[in-house]
N, C-alpha and C positions, 0 to 999 in steps of 0.2 A: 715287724720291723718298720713299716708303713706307718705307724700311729706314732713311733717314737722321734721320726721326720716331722710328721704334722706337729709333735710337741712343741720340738724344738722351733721349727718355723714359727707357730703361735706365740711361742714365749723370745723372739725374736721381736717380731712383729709389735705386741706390748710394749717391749723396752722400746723401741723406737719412737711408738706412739707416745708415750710417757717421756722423753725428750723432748720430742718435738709441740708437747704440750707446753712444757717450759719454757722451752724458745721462745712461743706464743707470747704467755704469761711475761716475760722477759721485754718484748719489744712492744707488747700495748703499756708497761710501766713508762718502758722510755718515752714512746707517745705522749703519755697524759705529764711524765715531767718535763718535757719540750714543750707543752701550751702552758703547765703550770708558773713554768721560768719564765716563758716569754709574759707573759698577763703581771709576775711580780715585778718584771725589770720593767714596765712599760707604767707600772704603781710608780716605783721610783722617781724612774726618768722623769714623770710628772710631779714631783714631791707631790705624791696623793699618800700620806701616810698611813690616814687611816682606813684607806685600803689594802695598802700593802698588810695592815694587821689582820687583814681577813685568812692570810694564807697562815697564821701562827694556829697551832691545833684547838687552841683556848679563845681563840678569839670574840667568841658569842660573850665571856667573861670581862672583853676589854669595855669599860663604859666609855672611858676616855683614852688618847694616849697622852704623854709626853706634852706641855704644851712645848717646848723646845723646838718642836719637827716642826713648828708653824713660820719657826725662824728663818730655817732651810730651804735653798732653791739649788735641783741638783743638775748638772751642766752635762753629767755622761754617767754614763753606765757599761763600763767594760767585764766580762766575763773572760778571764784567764785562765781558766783549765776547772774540771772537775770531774770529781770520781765516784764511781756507781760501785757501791759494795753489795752485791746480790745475796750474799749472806746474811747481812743484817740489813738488809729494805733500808738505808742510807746513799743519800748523795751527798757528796761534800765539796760544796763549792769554796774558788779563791776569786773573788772580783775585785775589782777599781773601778774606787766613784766618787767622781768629780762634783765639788760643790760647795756652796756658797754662805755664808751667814748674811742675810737680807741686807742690814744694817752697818756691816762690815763690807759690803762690794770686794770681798781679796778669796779670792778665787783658793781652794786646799786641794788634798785627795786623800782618802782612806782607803787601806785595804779591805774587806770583808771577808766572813769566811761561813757567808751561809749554809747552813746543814738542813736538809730535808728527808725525810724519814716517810717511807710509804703506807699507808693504812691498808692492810689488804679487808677488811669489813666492809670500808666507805668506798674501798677502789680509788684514793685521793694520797696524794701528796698535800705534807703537810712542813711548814717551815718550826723546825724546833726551834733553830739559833737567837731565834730573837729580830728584832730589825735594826740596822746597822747604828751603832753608835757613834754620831759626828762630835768633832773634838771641837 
């Protein structure tokens, strides 16, 4: 009767560990996507473009970007909500961001809706969406 108590307890014990493993697993993603976000919105902020293309998964691929982005001068950076789908290792962010055509001085805003997708190999978040397209 003794051993089928220990069973159970052990295979309690398990499942718990095996939760609280995930947890774990769970809150070092959100970690590394809070410096990941903060380091791409701070790319931004700075219209440093072709940094901000370091966080795209292909990046090593980009020789150049856009020269377009060189026109840009960006005035704000607001993040409006975003959602962590733990299912499919996706974040899906909604931002606004403020900014400028050099030679135009007239101030715009676009929405964005960068998407970042977790690599569990590299342990890295990586931005799929692309980088914001200014009108």
């Amino acid at each position: 009767m003794r051993s089928k108590k220990y069973c159970v307890v052990a295979g309690l014990v398990m499942i718990l560990l095996a939760c609280g493993c995930s947890k774990v697993a769970d809150i070092k993603q959100k970690e590394a996507f809070s410096e990941i976000s903060r380091a791409y919105r701070q790319a931004i902020l700075w219209s440093d473009f072709e940094y901000a293309a370091t966080f795209l998964k292909d990046s090593h691929q980009i020789a150049e970007i856009d020269p377009i982005y060189q026109k840009i001068k960006v005035t704000a950076y607001y993040e409006k909500r975003h959602v962590f789908n733990h299912d499919s290792g996706k974040i899906e962010q909604t931002v606004q961001i403020q900014y400028y055509w050099i030679d135009q001085m007239i101030e715009k805003s676009i929405v964005d809706h960068p998407s970042w997708k977790w690599d569990p190999e590299a342990g890295f978040w990586y931005l799929s969406s692309g980088l914001p397209v200014f009108k």
